[in-house]
C-alpha positions as CSV (number, residue, x, y, z in Angstrom):
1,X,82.8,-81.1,-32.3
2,X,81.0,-80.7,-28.9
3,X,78.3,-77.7,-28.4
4,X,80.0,-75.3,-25.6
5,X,78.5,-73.2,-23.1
6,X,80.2,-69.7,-22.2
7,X,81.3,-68.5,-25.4
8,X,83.4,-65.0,-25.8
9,X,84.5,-64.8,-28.5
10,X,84.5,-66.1,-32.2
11,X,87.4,-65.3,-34.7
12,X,88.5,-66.7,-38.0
13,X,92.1,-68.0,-38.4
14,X,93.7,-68.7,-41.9
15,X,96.3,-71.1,-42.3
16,X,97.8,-71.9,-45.8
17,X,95.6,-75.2,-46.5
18,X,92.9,-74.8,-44.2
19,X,90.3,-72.4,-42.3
20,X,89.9,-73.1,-38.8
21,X,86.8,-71.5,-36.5
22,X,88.2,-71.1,-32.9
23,X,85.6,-70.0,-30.6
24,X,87.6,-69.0,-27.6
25,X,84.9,-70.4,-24.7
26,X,85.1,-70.2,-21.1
27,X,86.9,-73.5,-20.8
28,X,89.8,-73.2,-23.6
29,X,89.7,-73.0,-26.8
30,X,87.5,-75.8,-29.4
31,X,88.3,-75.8,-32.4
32,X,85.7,-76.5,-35.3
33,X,86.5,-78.6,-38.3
34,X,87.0,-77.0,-41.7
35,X,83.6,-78.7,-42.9
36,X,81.1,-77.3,-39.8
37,X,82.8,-74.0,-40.6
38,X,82.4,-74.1,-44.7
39,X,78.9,-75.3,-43.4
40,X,78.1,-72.3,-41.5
41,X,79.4,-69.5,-43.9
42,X,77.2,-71.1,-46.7
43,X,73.9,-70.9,-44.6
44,X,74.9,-67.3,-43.6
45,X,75.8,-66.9,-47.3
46,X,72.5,-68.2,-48.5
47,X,70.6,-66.9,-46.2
48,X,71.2,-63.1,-46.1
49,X,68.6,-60.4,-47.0
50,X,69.1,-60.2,-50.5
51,X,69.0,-63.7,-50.7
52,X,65.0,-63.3,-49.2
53,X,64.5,-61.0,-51.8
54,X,65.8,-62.9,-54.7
55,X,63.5,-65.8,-53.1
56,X,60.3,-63.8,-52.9
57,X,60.7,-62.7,-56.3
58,X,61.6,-65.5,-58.1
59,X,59.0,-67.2,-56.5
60,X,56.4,-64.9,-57.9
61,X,58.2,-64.5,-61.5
62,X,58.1,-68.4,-62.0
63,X,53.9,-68.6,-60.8
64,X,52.9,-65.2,-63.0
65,X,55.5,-67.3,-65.8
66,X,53.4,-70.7,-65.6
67,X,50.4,-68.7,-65.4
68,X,51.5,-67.4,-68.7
69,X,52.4,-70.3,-70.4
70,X,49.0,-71.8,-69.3
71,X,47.1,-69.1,-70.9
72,X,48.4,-69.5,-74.3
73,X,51.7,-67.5,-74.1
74,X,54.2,-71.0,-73.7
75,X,57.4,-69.4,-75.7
76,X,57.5,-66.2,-73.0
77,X,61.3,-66.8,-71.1
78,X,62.0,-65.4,-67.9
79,X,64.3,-63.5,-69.9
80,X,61.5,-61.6,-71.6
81,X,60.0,-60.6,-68.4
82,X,62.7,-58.0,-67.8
83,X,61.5,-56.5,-70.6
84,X,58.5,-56.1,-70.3
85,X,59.4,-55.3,-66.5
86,X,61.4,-52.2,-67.7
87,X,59.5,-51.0,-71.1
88,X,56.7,-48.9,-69.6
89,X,54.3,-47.4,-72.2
90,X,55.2,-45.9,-75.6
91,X,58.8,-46.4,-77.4
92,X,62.2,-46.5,-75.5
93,X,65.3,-47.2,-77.0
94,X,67.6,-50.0,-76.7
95,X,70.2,-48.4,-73.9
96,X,67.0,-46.8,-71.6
97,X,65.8,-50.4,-71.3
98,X,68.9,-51.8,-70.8
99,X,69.8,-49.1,-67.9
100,X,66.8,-50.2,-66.5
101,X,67.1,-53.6,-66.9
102,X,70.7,-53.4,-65.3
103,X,72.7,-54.9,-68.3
104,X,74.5,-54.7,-71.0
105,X,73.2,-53.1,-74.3
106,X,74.6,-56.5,-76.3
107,X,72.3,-58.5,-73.9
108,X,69.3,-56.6,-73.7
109,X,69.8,-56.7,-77.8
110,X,69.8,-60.5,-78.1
111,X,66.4,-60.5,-76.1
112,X,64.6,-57.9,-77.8
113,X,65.8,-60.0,-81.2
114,X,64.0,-62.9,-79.8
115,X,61.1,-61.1,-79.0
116,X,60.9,-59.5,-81.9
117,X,61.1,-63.0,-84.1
118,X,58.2,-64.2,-81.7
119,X,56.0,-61.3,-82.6
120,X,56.0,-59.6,-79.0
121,X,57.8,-56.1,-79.9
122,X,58.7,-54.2,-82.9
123,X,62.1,-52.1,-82.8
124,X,61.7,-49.0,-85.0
125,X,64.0,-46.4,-85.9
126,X,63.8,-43.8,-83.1
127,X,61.9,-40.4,-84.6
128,X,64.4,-38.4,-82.4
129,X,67.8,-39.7,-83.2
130,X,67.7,-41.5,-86.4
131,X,70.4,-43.6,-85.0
132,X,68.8,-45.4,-82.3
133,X,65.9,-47.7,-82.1
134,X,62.6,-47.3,-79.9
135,X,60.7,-50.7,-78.9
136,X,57.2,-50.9,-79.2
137,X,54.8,-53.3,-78.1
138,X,52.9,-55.3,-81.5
139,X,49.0,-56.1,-80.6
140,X,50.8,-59.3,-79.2
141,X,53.0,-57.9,-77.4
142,X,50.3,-55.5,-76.0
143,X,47.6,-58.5,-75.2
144,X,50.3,-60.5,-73.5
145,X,51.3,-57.7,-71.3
146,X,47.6,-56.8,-70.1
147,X,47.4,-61.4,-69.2
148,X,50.5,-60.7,-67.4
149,X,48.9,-57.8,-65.1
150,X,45.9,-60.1,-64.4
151,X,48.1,-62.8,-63.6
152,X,50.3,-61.0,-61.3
153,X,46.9,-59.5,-59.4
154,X,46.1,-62.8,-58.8
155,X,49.3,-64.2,-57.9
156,X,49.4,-61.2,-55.4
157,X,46.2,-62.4,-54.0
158,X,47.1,-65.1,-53.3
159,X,50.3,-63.8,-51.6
160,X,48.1,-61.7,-49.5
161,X,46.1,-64.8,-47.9
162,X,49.0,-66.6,-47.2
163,X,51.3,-63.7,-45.4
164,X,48.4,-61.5,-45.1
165,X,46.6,-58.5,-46.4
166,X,48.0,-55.7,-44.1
167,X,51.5,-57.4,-43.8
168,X,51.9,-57.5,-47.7
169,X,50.7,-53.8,-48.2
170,X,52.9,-52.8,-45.3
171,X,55.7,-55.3,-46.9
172,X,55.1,-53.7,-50.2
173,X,55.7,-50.2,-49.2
174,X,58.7,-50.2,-47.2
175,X,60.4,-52.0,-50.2
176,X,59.1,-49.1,-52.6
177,X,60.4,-46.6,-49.2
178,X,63.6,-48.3,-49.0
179,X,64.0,-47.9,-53.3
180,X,63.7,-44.2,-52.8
181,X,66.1,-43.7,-49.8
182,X,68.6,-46.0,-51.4
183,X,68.3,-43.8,-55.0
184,X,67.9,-47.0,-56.8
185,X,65.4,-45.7,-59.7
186,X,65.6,-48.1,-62.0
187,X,61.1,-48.8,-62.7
188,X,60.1,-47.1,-65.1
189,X,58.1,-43.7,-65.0
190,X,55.5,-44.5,-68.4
């Protein structure tokens, strides 16, 4: 379809086998193929705030992830990192971790199994309720963690010469603003 000038108004129109974009312009009405539409609502789909976050993050989980393989910690998952995300210090049980973690109990179970035949964590029986479990870092678990924090410093360093100091800082703390006025208090307090 032609580029138009004068445009009013945009609506959506649903016929049974077909979405059609008519942007009611100055001139009459043009009409945009189902294709340029489907084309549009996927960038604006993909391209949405969350979407930035998801990006940023992922970005810096899969450079602190290499980082860990390379330093001698190759059978870490990115799985495993919302562990160690969410476990804080000391023993938490199975369902704090996986409130934290924002999933299911049966999930958050077949990770910490993993982890736990890899050495990383230990599940114990908790010493307040004999019924649940509290996971603990092992000395592995424990070494791996402190690599990690190095790792992400430098992987934030290096985030801060590319965007900049003062625009990271500033970045950083509206996010951790934004957590707080939004109640979403999922990190960990230990």
């Amino acid at each position: 379809m032609h580029a138009t000038r004068g445009i009013e108004n945009v609506c959506y129109a649903f016929w049974p086998a077909d979405l059609i974009h008519i942007q009611v312009a100055a001139g009459g009405l043009v009409e945009k193929t189902t294709a340029e539409t489907n084309r549009k609502i996927a960038h604006a789909l993909s391209s949405n705030f969350a979407r930035l976050l998801i990006e940023v993050g992922g970005d810096f989980d899969r450079c602190v992830l290499a980082r860990l393989h390379r330093a001698g910690y190759p059978d870490i998952r990115p799985a495993h990192q919302i562990v160690f995300a969410n476990l804080g210090a000391g023993a938490v049980r199975v369902s704090e971790l996986a409130e934290r973690a924002q999933i299911t109990q049966q999930a958050m179970g077949k990770t910490l199994k993993e982890m736990e035949r890899r050495g990383y964590i230990v599940r114990r029986v908790d010493r307040h309720d004999k019924r649940a479990k509290a996971i603990e870092l092992t000395d592995k678990g424990e070494a791996m963690a402190h690599c990690a924090l190095r790792i992400q410093a430098r992987v934030r360093q290096e985030y801060a010469i590319k965007i900049g100091v003062e625009e990271l800082d500033a970045l950083e703390q509206q996010l951790r603003t934004a957590l707080g006025k939004l109640r979403l208090n999922h990190l960990p307090e230990t």
